[in-house]
Backbone as CSV, one residue per row, in Angstrom:
resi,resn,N_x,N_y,N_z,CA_x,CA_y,CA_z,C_x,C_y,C_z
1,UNK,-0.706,10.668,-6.018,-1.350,9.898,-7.079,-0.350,9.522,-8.165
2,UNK,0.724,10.362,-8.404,1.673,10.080,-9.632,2.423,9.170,-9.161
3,UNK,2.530,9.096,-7.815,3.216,7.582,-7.345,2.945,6.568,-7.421
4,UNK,1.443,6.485,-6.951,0.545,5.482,-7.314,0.321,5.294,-8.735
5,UNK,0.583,5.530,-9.744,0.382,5.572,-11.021,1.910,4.526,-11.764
6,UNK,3.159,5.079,-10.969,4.128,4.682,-11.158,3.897,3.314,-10.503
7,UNK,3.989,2.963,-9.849,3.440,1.887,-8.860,3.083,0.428,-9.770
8,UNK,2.053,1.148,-9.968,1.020,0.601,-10.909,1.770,0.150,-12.012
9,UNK,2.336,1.476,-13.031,3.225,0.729,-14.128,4.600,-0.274,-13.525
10,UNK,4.752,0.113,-12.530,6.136,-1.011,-12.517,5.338,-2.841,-11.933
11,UNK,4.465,-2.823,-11.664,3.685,-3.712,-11.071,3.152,-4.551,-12.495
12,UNK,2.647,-3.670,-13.886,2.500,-4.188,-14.875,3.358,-5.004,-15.452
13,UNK,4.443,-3.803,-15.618,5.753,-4.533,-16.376,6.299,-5.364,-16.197
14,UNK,6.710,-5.559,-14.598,6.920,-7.016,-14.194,6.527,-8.201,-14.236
15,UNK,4.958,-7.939,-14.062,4.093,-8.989,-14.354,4.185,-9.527,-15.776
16,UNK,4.310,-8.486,-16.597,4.296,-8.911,-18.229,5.859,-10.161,-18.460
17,UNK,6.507,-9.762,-17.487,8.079,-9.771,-17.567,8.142,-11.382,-17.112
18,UNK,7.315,-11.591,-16.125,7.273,-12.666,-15.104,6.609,-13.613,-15.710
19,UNK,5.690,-13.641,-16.813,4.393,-14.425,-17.587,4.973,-14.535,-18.986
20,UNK,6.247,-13.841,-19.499,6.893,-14.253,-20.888,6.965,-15.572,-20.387
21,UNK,7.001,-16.133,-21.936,7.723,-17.279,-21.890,8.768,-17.965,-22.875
22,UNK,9.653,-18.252,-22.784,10.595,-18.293,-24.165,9.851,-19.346,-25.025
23,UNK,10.639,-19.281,-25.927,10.265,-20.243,-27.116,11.129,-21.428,-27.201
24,UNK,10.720,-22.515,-25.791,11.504,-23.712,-25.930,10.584,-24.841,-25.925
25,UNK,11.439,-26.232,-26.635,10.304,-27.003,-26.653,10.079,-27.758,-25.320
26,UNK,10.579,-27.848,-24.142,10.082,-27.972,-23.075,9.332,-27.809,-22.092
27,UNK,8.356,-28.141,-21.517,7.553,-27.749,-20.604,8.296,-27.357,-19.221
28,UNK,7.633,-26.556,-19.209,7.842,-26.064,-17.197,8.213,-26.648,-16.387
29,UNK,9.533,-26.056,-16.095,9.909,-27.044,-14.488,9.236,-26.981,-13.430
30,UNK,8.081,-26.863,-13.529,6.913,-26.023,-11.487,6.310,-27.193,-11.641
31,UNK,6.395,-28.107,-10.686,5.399,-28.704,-10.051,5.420,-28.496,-8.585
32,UNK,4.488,-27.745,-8.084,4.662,-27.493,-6.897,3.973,-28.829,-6.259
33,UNK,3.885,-29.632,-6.267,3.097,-30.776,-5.510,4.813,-31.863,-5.484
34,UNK,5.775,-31.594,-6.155,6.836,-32.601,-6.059,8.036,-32.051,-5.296
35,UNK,7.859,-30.714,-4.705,8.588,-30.256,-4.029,9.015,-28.907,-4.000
36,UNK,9.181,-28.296,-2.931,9.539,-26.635,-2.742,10.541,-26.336,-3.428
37,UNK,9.773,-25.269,-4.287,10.797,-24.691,-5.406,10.683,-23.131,-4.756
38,UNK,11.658,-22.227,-5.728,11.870,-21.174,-5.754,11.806,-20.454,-6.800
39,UNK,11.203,-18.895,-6.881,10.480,-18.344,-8.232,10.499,-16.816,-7.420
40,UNK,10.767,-15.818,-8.435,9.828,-14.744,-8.306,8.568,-14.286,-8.060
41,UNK,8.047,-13.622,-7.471,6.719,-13.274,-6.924,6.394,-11.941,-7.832
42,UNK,5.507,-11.286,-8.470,4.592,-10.370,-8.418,3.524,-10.368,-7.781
43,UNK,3.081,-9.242,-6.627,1.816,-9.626,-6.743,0.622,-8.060,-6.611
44,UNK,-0.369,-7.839,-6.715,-1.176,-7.022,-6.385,-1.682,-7.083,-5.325
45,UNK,-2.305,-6.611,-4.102,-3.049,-6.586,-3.600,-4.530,-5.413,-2.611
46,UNK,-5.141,-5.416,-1.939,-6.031,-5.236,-1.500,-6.010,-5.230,0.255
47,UNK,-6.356,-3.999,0.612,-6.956,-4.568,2.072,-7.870,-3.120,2.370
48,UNK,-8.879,-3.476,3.168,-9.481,-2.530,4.114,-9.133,-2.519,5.318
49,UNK,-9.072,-0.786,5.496,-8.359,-0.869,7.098,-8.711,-0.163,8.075
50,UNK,-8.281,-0.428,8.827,-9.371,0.175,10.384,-8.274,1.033,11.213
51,UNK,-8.408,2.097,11.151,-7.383,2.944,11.773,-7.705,3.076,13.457
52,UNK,-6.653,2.707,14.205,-6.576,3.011,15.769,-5.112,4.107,16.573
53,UNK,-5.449,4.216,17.630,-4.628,4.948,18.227,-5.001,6.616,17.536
54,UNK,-3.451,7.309,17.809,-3.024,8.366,16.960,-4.362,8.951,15.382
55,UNK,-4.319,7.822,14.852,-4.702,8.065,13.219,-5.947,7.930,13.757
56,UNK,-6.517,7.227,14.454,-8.179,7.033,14.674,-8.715,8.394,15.372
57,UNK,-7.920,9.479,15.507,-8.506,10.795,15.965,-8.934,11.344,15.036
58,UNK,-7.895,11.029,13.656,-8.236,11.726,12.042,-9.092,11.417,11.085
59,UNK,-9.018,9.765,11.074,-9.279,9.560,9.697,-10.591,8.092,10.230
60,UNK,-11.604,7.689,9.566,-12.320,6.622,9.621,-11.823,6.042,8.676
61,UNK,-12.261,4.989,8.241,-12.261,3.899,7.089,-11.456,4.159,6.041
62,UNK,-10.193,3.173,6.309,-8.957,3.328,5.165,-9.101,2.294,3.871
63,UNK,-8.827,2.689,3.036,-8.191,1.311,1.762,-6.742,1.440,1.586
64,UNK,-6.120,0.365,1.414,-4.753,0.386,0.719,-4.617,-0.558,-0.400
65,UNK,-4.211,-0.389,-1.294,-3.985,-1.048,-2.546,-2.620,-0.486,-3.335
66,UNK,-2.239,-1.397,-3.613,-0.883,-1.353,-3.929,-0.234,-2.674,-4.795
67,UNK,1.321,-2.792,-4.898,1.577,-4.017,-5.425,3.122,-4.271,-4.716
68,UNK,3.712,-5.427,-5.060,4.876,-5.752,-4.676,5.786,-6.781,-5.237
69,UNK,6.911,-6.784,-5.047,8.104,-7.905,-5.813,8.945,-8.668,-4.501
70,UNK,8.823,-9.559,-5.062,9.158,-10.761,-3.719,10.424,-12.081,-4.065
71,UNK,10.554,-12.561,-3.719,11.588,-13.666,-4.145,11.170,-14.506,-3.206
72,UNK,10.838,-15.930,-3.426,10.740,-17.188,-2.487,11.620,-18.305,-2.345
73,UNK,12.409,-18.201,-1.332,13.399,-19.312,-1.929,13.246,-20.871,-2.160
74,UNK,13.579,-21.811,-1.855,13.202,-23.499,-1.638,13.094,-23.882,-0.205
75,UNK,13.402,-23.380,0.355,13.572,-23.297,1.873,12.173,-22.323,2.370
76,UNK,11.766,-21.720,1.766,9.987,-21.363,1.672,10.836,-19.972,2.607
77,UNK,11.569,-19.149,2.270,11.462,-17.898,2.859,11.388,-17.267,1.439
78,UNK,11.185,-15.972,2.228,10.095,-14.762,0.781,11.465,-13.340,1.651
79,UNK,11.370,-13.032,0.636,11.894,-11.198,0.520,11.622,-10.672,-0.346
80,UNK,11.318,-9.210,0.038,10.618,-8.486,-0.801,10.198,-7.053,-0.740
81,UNK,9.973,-6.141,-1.677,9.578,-5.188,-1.484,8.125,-4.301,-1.555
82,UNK,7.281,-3.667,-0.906,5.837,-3.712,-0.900,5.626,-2.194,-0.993
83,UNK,4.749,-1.285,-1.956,3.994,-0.227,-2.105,3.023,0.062,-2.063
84,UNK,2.161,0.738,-1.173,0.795,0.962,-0.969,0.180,2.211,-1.160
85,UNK,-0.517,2.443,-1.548,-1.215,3.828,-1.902,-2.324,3.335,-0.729
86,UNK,-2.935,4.570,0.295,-3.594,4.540,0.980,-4.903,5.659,1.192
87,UNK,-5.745,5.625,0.825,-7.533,6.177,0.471,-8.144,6.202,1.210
88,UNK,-9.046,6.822,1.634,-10.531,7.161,2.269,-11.280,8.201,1.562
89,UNK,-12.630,7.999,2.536,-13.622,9.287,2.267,-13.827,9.783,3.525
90,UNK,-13.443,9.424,4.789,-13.745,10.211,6.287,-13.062,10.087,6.445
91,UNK,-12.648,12.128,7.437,-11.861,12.777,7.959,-12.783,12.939,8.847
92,UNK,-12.151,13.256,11.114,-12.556,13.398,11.998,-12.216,14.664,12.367
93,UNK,-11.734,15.630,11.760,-11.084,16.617,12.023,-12.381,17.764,11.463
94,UNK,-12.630,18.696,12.685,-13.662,19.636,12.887,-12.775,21.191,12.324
95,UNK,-13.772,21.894,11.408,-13.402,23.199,11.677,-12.267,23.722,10.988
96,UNK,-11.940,22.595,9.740,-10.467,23.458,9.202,-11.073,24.984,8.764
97,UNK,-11.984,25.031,7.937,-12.199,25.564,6.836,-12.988,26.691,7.385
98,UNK,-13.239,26.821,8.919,-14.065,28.014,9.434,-13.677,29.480,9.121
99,UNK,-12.478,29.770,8.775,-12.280,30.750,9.019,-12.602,31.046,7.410
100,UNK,-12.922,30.586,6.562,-12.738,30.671,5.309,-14.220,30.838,4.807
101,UNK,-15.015,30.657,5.814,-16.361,30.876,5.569,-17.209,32.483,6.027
102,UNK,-18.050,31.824,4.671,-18.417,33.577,4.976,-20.333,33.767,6.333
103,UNK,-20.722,35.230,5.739,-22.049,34.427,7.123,-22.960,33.761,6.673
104,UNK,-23.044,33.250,5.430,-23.829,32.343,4.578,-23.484,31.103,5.021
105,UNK,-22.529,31.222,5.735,-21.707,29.368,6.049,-21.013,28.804,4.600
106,UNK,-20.319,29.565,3.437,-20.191,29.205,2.191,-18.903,29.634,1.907
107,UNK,-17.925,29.322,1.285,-16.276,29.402,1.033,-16.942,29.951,-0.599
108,UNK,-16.295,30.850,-0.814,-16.298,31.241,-1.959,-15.018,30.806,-3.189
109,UNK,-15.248,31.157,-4.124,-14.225,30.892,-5.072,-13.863,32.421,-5.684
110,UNK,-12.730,32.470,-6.682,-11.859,33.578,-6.960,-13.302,34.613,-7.523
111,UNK,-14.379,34.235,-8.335,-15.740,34.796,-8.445,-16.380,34.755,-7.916
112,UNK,-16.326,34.833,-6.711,-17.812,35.389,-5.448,-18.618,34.199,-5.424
113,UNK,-18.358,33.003,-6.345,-19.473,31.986,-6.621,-19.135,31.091,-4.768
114,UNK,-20.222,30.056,-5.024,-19.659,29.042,-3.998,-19.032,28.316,-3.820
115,UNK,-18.074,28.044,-3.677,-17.003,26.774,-3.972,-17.754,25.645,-3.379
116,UNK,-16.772,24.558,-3.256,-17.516,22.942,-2.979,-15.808,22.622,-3.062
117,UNK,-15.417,22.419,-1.346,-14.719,21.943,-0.630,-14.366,20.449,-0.192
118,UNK,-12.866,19.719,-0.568,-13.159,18.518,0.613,-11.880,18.573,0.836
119,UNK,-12.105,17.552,2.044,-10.311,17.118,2.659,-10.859,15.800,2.977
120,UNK,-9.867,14.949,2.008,-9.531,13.192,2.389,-8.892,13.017,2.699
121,UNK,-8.470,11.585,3.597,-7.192,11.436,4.062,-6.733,10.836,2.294
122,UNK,-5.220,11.018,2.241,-4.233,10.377,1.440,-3.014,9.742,2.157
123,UNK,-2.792,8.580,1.757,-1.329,8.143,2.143,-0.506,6.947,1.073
124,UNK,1.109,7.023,1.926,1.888,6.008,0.677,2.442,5.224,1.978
125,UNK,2.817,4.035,1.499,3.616,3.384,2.600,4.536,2.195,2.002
126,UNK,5.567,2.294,2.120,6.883,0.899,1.600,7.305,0.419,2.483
127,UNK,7.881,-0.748,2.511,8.229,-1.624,3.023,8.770,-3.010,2.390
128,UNK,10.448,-2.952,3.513,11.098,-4.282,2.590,10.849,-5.138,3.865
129,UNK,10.775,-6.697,2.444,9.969,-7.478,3.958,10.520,-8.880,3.983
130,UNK,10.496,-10.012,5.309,10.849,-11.205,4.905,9.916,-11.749,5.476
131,UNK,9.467,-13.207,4.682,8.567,-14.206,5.311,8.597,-15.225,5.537
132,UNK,7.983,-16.361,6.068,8.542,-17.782,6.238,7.628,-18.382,5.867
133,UNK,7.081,-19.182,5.311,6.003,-20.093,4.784,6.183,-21.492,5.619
134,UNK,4.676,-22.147,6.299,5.253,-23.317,7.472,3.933,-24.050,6.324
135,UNK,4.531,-25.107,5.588,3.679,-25.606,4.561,2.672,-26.689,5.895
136,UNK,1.271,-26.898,5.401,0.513,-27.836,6.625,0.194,-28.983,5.380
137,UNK,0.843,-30.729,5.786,0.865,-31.612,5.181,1.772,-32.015,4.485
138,UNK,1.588,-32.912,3.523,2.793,-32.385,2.642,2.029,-32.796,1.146
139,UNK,0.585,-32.597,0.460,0.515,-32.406,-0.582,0.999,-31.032,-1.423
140,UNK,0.958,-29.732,-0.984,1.421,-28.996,-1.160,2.559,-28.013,-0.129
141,UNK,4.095,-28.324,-0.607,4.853,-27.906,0.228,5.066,-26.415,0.159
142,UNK,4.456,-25.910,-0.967,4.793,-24.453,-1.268,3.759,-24.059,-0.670
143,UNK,3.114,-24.316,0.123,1.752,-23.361,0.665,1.521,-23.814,1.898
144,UNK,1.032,-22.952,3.082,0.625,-23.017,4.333,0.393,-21.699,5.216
145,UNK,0.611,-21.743,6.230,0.697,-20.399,7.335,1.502,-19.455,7.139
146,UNK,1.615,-18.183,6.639,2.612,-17.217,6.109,2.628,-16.178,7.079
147,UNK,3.272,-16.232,7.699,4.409,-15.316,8.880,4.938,-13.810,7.984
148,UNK,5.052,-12.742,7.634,6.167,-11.889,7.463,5.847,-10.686,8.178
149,UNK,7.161,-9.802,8.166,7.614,-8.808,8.869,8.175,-7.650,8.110
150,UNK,7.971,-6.362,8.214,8.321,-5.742,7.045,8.540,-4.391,8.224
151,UNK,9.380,-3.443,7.126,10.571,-2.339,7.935,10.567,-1.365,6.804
152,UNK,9.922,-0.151,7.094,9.800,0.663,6.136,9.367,2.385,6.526
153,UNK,8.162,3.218,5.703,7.826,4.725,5.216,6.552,4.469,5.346
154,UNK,6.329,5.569,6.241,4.198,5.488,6.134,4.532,7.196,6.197
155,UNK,3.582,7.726,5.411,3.227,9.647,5.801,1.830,9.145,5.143
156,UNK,1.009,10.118,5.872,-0.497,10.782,5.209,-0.855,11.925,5.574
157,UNK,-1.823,12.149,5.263,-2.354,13.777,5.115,-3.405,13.998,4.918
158,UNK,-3.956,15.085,4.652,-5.747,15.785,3.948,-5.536,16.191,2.687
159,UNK,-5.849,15.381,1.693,-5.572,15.825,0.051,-6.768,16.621,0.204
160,UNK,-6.693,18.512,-0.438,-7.319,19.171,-0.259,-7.987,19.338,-1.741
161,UNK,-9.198,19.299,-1.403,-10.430,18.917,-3.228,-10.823,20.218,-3.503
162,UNK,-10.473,21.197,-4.809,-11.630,22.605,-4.869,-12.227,21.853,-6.192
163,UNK,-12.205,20.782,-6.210,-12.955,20.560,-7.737,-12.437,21.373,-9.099
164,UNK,-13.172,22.169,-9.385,-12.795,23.500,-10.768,-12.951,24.585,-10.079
165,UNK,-13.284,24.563,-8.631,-12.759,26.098,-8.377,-11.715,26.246,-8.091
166,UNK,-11.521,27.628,-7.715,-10.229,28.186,-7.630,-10.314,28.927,-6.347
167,UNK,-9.560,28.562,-4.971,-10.025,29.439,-4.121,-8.885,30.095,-3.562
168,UNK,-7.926,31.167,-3.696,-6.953,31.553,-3.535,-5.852,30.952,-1.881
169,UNK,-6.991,31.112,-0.991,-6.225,30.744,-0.075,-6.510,29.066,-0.157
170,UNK,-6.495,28.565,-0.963,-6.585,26.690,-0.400,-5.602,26.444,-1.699
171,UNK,-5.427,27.318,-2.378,-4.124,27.294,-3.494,-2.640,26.620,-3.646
172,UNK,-1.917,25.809,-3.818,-0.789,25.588,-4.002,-0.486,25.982,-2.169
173,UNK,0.271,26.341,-2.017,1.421,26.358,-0.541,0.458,26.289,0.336
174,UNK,-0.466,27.104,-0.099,-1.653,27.853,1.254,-2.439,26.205,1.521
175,UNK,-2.616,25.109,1.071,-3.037,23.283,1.230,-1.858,23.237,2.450
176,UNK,-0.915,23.229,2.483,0.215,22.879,3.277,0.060,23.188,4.418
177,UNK,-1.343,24.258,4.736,-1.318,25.031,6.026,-2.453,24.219,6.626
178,UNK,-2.957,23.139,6.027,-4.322,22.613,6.388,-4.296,20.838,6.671
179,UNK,-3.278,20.775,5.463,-3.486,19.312,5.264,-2.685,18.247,6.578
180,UNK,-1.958,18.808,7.540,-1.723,17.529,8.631,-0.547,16.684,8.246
181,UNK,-0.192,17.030,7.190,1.166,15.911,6.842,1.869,15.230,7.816
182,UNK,1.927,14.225,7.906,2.644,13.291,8.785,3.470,12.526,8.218
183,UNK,4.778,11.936,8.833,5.757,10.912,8.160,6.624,10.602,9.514
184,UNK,7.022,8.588,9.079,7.959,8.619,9.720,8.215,7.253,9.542
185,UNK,9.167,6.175,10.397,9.147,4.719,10.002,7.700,4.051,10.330
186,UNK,7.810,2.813,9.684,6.682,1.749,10.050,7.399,0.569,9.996
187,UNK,6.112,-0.364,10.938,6.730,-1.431,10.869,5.530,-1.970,10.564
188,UNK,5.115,-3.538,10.014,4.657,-4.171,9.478,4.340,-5.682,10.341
189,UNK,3.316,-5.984,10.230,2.899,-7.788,10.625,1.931,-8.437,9.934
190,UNK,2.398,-9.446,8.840,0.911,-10.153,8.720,1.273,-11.846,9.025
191,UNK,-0.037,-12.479,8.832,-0.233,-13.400,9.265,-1.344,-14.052,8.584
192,UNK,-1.119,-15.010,7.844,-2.406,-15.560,6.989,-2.023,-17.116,6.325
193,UNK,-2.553,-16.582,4.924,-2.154,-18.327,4.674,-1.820,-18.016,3.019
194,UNK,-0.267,-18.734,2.387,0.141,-18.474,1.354,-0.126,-19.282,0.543
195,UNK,-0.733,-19.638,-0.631,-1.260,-20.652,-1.966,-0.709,-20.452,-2.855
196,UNK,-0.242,-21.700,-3.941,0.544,-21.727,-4.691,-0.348,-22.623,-5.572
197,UNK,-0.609,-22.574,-6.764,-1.251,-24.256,-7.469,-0.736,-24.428,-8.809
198,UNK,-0.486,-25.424,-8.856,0.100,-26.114,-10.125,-0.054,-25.180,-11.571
199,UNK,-1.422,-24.498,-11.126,-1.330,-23.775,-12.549,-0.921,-22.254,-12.364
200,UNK,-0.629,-21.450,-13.266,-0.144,-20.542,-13.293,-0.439,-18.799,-12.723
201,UNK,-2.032,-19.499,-12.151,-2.684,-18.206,-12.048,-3.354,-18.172,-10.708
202,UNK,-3.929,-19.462,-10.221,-4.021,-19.479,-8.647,-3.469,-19.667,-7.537
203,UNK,-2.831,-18.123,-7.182,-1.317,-17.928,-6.578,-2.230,-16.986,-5.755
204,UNK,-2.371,-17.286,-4.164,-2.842,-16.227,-3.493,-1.901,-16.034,-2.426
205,UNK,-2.024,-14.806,-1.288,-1.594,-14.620,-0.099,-2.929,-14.236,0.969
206,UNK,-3.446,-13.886,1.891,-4.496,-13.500,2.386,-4.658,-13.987,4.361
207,UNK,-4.913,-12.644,4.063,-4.496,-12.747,6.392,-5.070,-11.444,6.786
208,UNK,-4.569,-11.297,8.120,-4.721,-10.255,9.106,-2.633,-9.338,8.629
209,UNK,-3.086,-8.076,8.666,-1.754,-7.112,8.742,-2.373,-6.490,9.554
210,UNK,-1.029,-5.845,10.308,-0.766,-5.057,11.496,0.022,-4.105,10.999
211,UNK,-0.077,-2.656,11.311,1.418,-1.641,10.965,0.890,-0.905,11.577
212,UNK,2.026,0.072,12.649,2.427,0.298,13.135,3.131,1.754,12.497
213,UNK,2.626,3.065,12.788,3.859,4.242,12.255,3.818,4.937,13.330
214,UNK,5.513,4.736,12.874,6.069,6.505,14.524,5.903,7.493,13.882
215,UNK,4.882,8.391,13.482,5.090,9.528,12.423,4.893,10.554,13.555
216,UNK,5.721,12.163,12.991,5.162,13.415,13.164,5.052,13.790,12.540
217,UNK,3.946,15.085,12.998,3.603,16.377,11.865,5.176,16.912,11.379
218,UNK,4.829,17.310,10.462,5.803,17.575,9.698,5.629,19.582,9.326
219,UNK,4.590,19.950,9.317,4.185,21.212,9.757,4.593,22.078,10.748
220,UNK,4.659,23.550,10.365,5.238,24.319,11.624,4.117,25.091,11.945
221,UNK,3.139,25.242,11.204,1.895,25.606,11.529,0.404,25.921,10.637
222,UNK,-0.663,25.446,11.422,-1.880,24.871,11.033,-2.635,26.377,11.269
223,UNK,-3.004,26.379,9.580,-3.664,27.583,9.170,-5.179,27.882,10.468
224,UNK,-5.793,26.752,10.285,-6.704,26.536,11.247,-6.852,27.237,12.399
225,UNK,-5.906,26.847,13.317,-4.987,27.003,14.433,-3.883,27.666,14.822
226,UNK,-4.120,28.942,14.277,-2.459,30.043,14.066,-2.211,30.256,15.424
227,UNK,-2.671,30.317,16.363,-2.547,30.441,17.988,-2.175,29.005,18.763
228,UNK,-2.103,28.180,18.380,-1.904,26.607,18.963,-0.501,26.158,18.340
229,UNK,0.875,26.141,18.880,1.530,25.124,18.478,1.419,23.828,17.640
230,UNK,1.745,23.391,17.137,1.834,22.014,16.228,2.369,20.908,16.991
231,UNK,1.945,20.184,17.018,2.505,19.185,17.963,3.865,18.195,17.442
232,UNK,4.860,18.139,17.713,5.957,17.628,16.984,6.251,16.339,17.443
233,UNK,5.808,15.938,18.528,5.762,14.854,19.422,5.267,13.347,18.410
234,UNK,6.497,12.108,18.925,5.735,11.180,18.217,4.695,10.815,18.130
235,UNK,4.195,10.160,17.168,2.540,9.727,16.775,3.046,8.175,16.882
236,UNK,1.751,7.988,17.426,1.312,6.476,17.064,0.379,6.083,16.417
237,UNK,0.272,6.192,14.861,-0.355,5.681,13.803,-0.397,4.132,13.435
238,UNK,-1.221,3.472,14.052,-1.775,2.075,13.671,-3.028,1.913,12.838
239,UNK,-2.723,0.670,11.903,-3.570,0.128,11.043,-3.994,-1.488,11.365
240,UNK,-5.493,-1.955,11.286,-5.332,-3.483,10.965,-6.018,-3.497,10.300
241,UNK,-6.149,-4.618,9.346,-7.131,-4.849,8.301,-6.742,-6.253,7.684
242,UNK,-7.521,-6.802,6.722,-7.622,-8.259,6.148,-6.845,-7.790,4.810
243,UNK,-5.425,-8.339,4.224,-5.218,-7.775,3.207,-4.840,-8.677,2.140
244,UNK,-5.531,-9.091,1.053,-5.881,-9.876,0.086,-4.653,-9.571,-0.990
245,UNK,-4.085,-10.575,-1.781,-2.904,-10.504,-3.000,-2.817,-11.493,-3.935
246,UNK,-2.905,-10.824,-5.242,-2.761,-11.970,-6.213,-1.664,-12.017,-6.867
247,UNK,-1.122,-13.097,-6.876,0.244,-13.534,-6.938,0.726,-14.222,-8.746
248,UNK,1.783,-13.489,-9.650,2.181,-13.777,-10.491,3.784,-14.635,-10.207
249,UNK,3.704,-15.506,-10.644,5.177,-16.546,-10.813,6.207,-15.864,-11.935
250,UNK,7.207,-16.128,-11.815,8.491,-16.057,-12.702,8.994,-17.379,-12.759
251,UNK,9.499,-17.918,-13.673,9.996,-19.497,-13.227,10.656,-19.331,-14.714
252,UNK,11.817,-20.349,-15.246,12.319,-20.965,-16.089,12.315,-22.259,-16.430
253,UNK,12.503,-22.429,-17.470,12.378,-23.733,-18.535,13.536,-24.434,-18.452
254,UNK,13.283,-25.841,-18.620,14.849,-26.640,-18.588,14.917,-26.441,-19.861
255,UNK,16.534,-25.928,-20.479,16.617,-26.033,-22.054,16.632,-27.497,-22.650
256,UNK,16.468,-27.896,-23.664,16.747,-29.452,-24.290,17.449,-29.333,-25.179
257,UNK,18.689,-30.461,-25.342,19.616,-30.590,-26.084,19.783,-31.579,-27.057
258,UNK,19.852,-31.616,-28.377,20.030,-32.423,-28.930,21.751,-33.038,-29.338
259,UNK,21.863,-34.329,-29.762,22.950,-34.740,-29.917,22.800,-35.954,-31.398
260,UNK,23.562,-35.365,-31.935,23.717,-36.278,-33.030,25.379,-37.012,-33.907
261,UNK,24.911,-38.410,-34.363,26.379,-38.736,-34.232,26.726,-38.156,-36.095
């Protein structure tokens, strides 16, 4: 979460950074309708995601939300770098917490009371990326079919919840024995359609993404499961989902010069 938090502030600042504007008496060089220019990108975005393979044994219904910094050149290619914080509320995983129960069926806390248990999935994922923009027509050359490919970090896990209790063994190290940690490269695909418009604020991206992680457990052993090996063997962690972005410009001003005799 403190990543995601960081995330977040560097995603602000830029944006704030990208939307200054100096104090000249000239108007804006962007007309995107007179020809493919080049600008900085901020953008935020959104997707829901549908976990298959590997991850679809663990986890149901993902979100990722995140933000990213991009560069577009005139030649309509994009590079860039992308951060995602990744959420749910369903886990497929039976039985962590059995042994921890008493014959009431109830996990107690450090006072005999009842605790109130969860495990979500959590994840982060980066990726540096390039794209190609294939503009359709030619009223707007900065916008069309957006192609990119991205090369990066996916890990997730079971963020373990005691609320305000306190339950000694789900404590600090003793989470580590439960939670599934996984990490390893990813790779990235989307495919959608990139918008640009004359004014400053209706700047979208929006498609189908694909990713792809080789992750392993990262664990040497699952509290759960003290008799079962850990499986160290690659994973095939796939995601698809529709993933939505709103897009901030950076651009500069022509300066104006005066001349006098």
């Amino acid at each position: 979460m403190k990543i995601f938090i960081l995330l977040f502030g560097i995603f602000i600042s830029v944006s704030c950074f990208g939307q200054a504007k100096p104090q000249t008496s000239e108007p804006p060089t962007k007309d995107w309708k007179n020809g493919s220019m080049s600008t900085f990108l901020v953008a935020a975005h959104y997707a829901p995601v549908f976990p298959l393979a590997d991850l679809q044994k663990r986890y149901g219904f993902l979100n990722q939300v995140g933000a990213s910094v991009s560069y577009k050149t005139s030649s309509n290619w994009t590079f860039g770098i992308e951060g995602s914080f990744i959420f749910g509320r369903n886990t497929k995983l039976q039985g962590l917490f059995d042994s921890l129960v008493d014959e009431h069926g109830n996990i107690s806390n450090a006072n005999g009371d009842t605790a109130i248990v969860m495990a979500v999935p959590r994840g982060l994922s980066f990726h540096a990326q390039v794209g190609k923009i294939f503009p359709i027509g030619k009223y707007n050359p900065n916008s069309g079919i957006y192609l990119r490919l991205g090369l990066g970090y996916l890990q997730h896990k079971l963020r373990i919840e005691t609320r305000d209790d306190v339950v000694p063994l789900l404590e600090l190290k003793y989470r580590k024995g439960y939670d599934r940690f996984a990490s390893g490269f990813s790779l990235e695909q989307n495919i959608g359609y990139f918008f640009m418009s004359n004014n400053e604020f209706a700047n979208f991206q929006a498609g189908f993404f694909f990713q792809e992680g080789f992750t392993r457990n990262r664990r040497n052993l699952n509290y759960d499961q003290p008799n079962i090996p850990v499986d160290h063997r690659l994973r095939m962690d796939i995601m698809i989902g529709i993933k939505v972005a709103w897009m901030f410009t950076a651009y500069s001003r022509n300066s104006k010069e005066f001349y006098y005799n």
